[in-house]
N, C-alpha and C positions, 0 to 999 in steps of 0.2 A: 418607113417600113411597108413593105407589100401588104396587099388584101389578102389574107387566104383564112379559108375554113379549116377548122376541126370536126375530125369525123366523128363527137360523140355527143348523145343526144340532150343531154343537160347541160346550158352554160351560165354561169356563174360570175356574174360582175366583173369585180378585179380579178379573181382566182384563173377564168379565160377570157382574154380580154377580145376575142373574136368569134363572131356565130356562128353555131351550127349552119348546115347547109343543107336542105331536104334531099337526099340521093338513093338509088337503089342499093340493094344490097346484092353482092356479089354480081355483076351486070355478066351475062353471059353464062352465066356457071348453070351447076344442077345440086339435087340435094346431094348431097356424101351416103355413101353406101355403107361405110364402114367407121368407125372412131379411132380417131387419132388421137395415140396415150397421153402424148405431149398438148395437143392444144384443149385451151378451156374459155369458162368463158366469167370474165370480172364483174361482180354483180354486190356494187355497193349499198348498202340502206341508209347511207347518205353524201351525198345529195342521192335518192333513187332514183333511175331512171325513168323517164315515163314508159310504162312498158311492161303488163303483166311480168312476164320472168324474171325480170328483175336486172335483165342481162345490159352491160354498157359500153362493154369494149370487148376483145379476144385479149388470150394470155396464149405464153408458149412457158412448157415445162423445163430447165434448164437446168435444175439439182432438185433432189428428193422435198427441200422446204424453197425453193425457191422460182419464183415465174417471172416472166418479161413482157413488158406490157408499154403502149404508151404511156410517155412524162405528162400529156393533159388529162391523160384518164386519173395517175395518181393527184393530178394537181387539182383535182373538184374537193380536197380537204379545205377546211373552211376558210385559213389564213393562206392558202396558198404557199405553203412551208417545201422547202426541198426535201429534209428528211425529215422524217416523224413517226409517231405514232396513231394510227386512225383508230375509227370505228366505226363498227360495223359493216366490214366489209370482210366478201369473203370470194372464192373461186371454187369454180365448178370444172372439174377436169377430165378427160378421158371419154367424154359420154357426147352422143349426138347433137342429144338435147338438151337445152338449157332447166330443165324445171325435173329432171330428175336421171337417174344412172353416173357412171362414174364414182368418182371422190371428191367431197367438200371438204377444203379447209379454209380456217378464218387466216387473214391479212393480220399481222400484228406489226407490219412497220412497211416503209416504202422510201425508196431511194431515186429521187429526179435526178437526173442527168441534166437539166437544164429547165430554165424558167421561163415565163413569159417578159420578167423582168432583168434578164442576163443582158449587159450591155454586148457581148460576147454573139450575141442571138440564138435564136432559139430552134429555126429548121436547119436539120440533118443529124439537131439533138436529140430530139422526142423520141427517149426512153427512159422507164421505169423499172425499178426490179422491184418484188413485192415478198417480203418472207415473210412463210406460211407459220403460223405456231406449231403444224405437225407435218409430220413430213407427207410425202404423197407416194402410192406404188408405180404409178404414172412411169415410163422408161424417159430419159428426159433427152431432149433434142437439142443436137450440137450447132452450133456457131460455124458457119462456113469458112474457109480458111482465105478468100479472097472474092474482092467486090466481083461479081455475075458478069460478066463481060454484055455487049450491046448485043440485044438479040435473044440473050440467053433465055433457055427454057423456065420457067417459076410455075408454082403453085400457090394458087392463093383461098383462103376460106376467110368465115367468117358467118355471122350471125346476124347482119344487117337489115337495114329497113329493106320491106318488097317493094312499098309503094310512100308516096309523099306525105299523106296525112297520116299525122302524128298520134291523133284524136282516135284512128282507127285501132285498136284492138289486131284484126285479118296484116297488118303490117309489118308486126312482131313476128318474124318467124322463128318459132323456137326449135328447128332441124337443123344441123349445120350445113353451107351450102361450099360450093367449093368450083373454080374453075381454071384451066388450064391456061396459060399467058405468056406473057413475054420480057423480058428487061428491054424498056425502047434506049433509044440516044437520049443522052439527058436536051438535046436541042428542041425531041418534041416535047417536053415539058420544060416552057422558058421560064419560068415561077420558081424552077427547082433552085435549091439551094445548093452551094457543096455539102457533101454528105452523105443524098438521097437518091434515089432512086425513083426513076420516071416508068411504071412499072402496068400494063395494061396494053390496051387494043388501041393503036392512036385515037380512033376515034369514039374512045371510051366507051362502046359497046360489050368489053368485058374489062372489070376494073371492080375496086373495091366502093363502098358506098357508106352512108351513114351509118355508126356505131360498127362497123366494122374497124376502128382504129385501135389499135396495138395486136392486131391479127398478121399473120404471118405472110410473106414472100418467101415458099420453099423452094430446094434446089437441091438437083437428086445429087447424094453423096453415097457412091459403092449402091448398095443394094437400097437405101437410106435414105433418110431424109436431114438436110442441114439449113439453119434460119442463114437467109441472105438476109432479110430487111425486116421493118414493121409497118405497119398501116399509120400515118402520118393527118393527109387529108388530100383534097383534089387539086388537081391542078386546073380544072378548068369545067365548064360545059364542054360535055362532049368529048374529054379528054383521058386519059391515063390518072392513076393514082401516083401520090407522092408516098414513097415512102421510106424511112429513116435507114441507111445504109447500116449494120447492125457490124458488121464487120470491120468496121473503121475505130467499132467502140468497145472491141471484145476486151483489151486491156483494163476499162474500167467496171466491165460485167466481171471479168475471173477475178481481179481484186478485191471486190467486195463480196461473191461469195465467198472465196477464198478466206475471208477473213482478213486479209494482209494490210487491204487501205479501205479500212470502212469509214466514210463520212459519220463527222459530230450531228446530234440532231440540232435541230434547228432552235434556237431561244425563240417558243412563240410568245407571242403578245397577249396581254391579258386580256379578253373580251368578254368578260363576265356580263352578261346581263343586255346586249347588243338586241336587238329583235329584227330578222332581216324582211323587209318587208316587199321585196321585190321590185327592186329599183329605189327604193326608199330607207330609211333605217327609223328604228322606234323604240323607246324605252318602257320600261314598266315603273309606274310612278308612286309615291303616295305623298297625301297632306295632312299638316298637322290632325285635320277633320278624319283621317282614315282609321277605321275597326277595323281590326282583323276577319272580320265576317264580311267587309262590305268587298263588291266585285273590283277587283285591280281595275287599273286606269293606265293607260295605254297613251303617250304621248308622240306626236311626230309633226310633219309638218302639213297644214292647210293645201298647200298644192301637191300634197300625196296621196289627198283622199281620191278614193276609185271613185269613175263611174263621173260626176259632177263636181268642177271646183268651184269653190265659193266665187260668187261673183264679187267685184271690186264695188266697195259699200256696204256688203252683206255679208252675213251668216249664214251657216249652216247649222240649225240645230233639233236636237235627237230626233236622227234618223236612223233605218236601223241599217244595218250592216252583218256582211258574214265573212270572215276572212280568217285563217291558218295565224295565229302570230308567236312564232319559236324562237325560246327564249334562249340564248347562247349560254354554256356555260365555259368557264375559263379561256379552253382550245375552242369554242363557236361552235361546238355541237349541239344542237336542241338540246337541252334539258327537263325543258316543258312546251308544250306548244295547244297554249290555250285557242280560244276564238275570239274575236272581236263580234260583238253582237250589237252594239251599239255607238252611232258618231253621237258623241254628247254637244260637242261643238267642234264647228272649223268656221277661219277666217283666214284672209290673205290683206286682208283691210286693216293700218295700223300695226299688225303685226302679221306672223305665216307659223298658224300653229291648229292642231287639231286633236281634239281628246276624246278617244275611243274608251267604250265598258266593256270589259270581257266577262267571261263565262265562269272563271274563277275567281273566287276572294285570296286576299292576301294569305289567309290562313293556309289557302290549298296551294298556295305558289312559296310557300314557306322553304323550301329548298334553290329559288331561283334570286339573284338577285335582285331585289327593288332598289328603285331612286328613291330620294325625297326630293321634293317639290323647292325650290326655295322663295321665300318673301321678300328678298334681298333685290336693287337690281345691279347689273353685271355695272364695274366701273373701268375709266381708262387705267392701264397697267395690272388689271387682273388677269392673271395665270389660268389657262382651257385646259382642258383633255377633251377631243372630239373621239366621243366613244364608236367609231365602225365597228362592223360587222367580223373583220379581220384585221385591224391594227388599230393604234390610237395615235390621234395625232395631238400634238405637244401644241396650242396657241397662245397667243398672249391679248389680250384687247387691248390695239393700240389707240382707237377710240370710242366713243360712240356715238354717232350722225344724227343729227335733227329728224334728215326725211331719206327713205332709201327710193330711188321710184323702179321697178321693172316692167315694162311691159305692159302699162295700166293701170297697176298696183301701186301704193305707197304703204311701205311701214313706217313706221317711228323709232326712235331711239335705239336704232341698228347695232352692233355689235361688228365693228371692224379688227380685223385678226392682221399684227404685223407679219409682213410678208416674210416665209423662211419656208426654207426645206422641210424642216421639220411642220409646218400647216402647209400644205398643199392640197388643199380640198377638190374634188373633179365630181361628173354626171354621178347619182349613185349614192352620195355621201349623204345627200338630201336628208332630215329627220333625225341624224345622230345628236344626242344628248352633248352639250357642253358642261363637262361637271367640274367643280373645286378642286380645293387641292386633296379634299378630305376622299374624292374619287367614288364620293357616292348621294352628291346633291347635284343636280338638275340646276344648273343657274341661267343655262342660255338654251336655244337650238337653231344648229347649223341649218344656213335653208338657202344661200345661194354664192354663186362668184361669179365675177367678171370674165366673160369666152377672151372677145375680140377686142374689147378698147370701147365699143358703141357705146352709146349713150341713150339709157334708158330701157332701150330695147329689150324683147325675152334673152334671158342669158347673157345676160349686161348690163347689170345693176347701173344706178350712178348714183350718188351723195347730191341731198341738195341741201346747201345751206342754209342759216336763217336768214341771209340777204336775199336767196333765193339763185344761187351761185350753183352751178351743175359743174359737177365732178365726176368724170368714170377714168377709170386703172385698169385696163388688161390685168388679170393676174387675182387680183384682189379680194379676197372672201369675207362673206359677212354672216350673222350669225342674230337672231332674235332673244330678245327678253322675252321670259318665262314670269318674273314674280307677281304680275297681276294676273296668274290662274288660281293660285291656291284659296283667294278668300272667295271665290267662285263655288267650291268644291263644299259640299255640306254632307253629313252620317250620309251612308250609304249609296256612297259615288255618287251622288245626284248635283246635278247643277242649280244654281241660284245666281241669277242674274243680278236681280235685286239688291245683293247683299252690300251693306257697309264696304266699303275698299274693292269691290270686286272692276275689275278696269275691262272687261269683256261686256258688250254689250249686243243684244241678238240683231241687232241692224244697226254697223258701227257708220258714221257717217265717214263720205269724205272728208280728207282734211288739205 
C-alpha cells in the first residue's frame, strides 16, 4: 500500500492508520470576503482537535440535515465503525469563522464510504455524509454532474494550518481562506488513485493543506456553484492536492439521503473500560485489598511508562507522574478521564507490568468500569479477551514459557496466545488487560509479539527453554502474568513490598 498522508490534525492509532503531515493551509489563496451558505466547518469534541476552534476538517451543505465531509475525518470515532452513532460532534455552517456566526448543528450519525481497512481500498473513496439532528437554512450545494475535465477551473477553501507548528495557537486560522486553481492531469499526481482528483498549482504553491480535508473543489455551474471533489490529502512536497472525485460517488450520496439505500449501523464492540493511553492501553483495576475510598489503580505495561523505562534488573517505584487516563465507555467514548498522579511500581525484569494511582477513588469512578485483579495464574488452554481500545481480541494460551528474552529484558512465565485471526496483536496493543471469561478479571497483560522472525531482539521476542533452547516465531504474541500484584497492594492503594506472597520486588534480580 502507498505512503500517503491525511489532511487532518488528530491521528488515531488503528481508527488512521497514517500520519498527519505539517502543511499549509490554503497555499496561495486569500481570506474570503464573503460566507459561503453551503460550506462549514466539522468540529468534534472527540477526538478534539488540537486547535483553539475546535475546527478539524470542512463540510459541504448537500440537504437541509445533511453535509459531506471526508471518510477519515468521520472515522476519528473510537472503533473506527463505518456507520454509527457519535459524540459530540457537531458543525458550524454558513459563517466565516470558525468560533462564531452562521448555524450550529450537532452530528447525530455518520456514513463512511470507505475504510482504512476495505480490502477494496480506501483512495478516491474518502467520503462521509454526516446527519445533522436539525436541519440547517444553509442553501445546499449540488453535486457536479461530471468529472472537471484536465485543466478545468476549481475553487478551493478551507480552514487549514498557516504554519507547521501545531503547538502554536497564531496557526489556527479561524477566517475562511480560499483560492482560485486548477484540475491538473492526474499524471502530475503519480500517487493518485482511480477516483481522485490531482487538483492544485503543480508545484504546489496553491493547493490545499492540513485540516483542510473534506473541504471542497468548486466548479462554476450556471451562475453557481457545484462540488466536483473533497479534500483527501497530498500528493507530495511541493505538489497539488489529492482529492476524492465526488462525482463518481453521487449514486451513493442521493441514496442514502434519499432514504432509499441507507447502510445498517455497524455492531460495535464492546470496550468498556479500555483506557487509551497513547500508544499504549490500560485498565482500571482493583484488589481484594481495595475501599471504595482508596484511589483507583491504573494497570499497563512497564515499557509504557513515559519519560524513563525500567532498567533491565530494576524497578521503578513511587514516582510521581501526570498524565490524562480516559476511561472508555461501551462505544470507547471517555466516560471519565481521571489523572494518573502517581507510578507505584514498574518493571520489565521477570515480568512488563506497571501500576499507576490516580486522582480518583473507586467510589468517584463508580460509573466507569473496574477490573479485578486476579490471584490466579494464567494456564495453558485458558481462554483471553484482549481488551483494546476499539475491539477485543478472542486468544487462547496455548502455552506458558519458562523465560521470554527481548531486547535485554527477560520475563518469566510468559503467556503465549495460539496463533489465529481472531489474536492478531500489532504496535499499540501494548498494555491491554487479558481478562476471563467472566470479562471482568484481569488474569494476564498483553505486552509484546514477534515483528520479523529475529531472535531476542526489540520487537522479537524469543522462548527460551529450561534446557536453555532459543525459540522465536515471526507472528507470535505473548502476554504477562498479573497474580503476583495483588498481595502487593494494601488499604489505600499503597504498595507493600514486604508482604507475605507478594512476588514484585523493588530491585528484581536477574534471572
Amino acid at each position: 500500500m502507498r505512503s500517503r498522508s491525511l489532511l487532518f490534525g488528530v491521528v488515531l492509532g488503528l481508527t488512521v492508520l497514517l500520519a498527519a503531515a505539517p502543511a499549509q493551509a490554503i497555499l496561495g489563496g486569500t481570506e474570503s470576503r464573503r460566507a459561503y451558505s453551503f460550506m462549514g466547518s466539522f468540529q468534534p469534541s472527540f477526538p478534539r482537535p488540537p486547535r483553539p476552534d475546535g475546527h478539524g476538517c470542512g463540510v459541504e451543505v448537500l440537504a437541509p440535515q445533511w453535509v459531506l465531509t471526508a471518510s477519515h475525518c468521520a472515522g476519528k470515532n473510537p472503533t473506527g465503525a463505518r456507520v454509527g452513532v457519535p459524540r459530540g460532534w457537531k458543525v458550524r455552517v454558513g459563517s466565516l469563522d470558525t468560533t462564531s456566526g452562521g448555524e450550529t448543528a450537532e452530528v447525530d450519525h455518520y456514513y463512511r464510504l470507505a475504510t482504512n481497512s476495505d480490502e477494496g481500498g480506501f483512495w478516491g473513496k474518502d467520503l462521509a455524509l454526516l446527519h445533522l439532528r436539525t436541519p440547517v437554512k444553509a442553501r445546499p450545494l449540488r453535486i457536479a454532474s461530471a468529472t472537471p475535465a484536465d485543466n478545468a477551473p476549481v475553487r478551493i477553501l478551507g480552514w487549514g494550518m498557516s504554519c507547521e507548528d501545531s503547538g502554536d495557537p497564531a496557526c489556527f486560522p479561524t477566517r475562511l481562506r480560499e483560492a482560485d486553481t486548477v484540475v491538473q492531469p492526474v499524471a502530475v499526481c503519480p500517487v493518485a488513485a482511480p477516483g481522485e482528483l490531482c487538483v492544485g498549482s503543480r508545484d504546489g504553491s496553491v493547493a490545499a493543506g492540513n485540516m483542510d480535508s473534506g473541504g471542497p473543489a468548486l466548479v462554476r455551474d450556471g451562475d453557481g456553484w457545484a462540488l466536483a471533489g473533497v479534500v483527501s490529502g497530498p500528493a507530495g512536497d511541493k505538489a497539488p492536492t489529492l482529492y476524492t472525485d465526488v462525482t463518481r460517488h453521487a449514486a451513493w450520496i442521493n441514496g442514502i439521503i434519499s432514504g432509499a439505500h441507507v447502510p445498517l449501523d455497524d455492531v460495535i464492540p464492546d470496550v468498556e473500560g479500555a483506557v487509551d493511553l497513547n500508544g499504549c492501553v490500560g485498565s482500571v483495576v482493583r484488589t481484594p485489598a481495595s475501599h471504595p475510598q482508596d484511589p483507583a489503580l491504573l494497570l499497563t505495561n512497564g515499557h509504557c511508562v513515559q519519560d524513563e523505562r525500567p532498567a533491565q534488573g530494576a524497578a521503578l517505584v513511587d514516582r510521581p507522574a501526570d498524565f490524562a487516563a480516559p476511561i472508555a465507555d461501551h462505544q470507547g467514548y471517555p466516560l471519565a478521564t481521571p489523572r494518573a498522579n502517581r507510578l507505584l511500581y514498574a518493571t520489565m525484569t521477570g515480568t512488563d507490568i506497571a501500576l499507576y494511582r490516580l486522582d480518583k477513588t473507586y467510589a468517584q469512578l463508580r460509573s466507569v468500569k473496574v477490573f479485578r485483579l486476579t490471584s490466579s495464574p494464567v494456564r495453558a488452554g485458558d481462554a483471553l479477551t484482549m481488551a483494546y481500545t476499539s475491539t477485543r481480541l478472542h486468544c487462547t494460551a496455548e502455552a506458558v514459557v519458562p523465560h521470554l528474552r527481548e531486547g535485554g529484558y527477560q520475563q518469566d512465565d510468559a503467556i503465549r496466545y495460539a496463533t489465529s485471526p481472531d489474536c492478531a496483536p500489532w504496535h499499540g496493543t501494548s498494555g491491554s488487560a487479558l481478562l476471563a471469561g467472566d470479562g471482568v478479571t484481569v488474569v494476564g497483560i498483553h505486552n509484546t509479539h514477534n515483528d520479523t522472525g529475529e531472535q531476542c531482539t526489540v520487537d522479537n521476542p524469543c522462548e527460551v527453554g529450561t534446557d536453555g533452547s532459543v525459540t522465536s516465531v515471526k507472528g507470535r504474541g505473548y502476554g504477562q502474568q498479573v497474580a503476583g500484584i495483588a498481595a502487593c497492594v494494601v488499604q489505600g492503594s499503597k504498595l507493600d513490598l514486604s508482604r507475605p506472597g507478594c512476588a514484585l520486588t523493588a530491585s528484581p534480580r536477574p534471572r
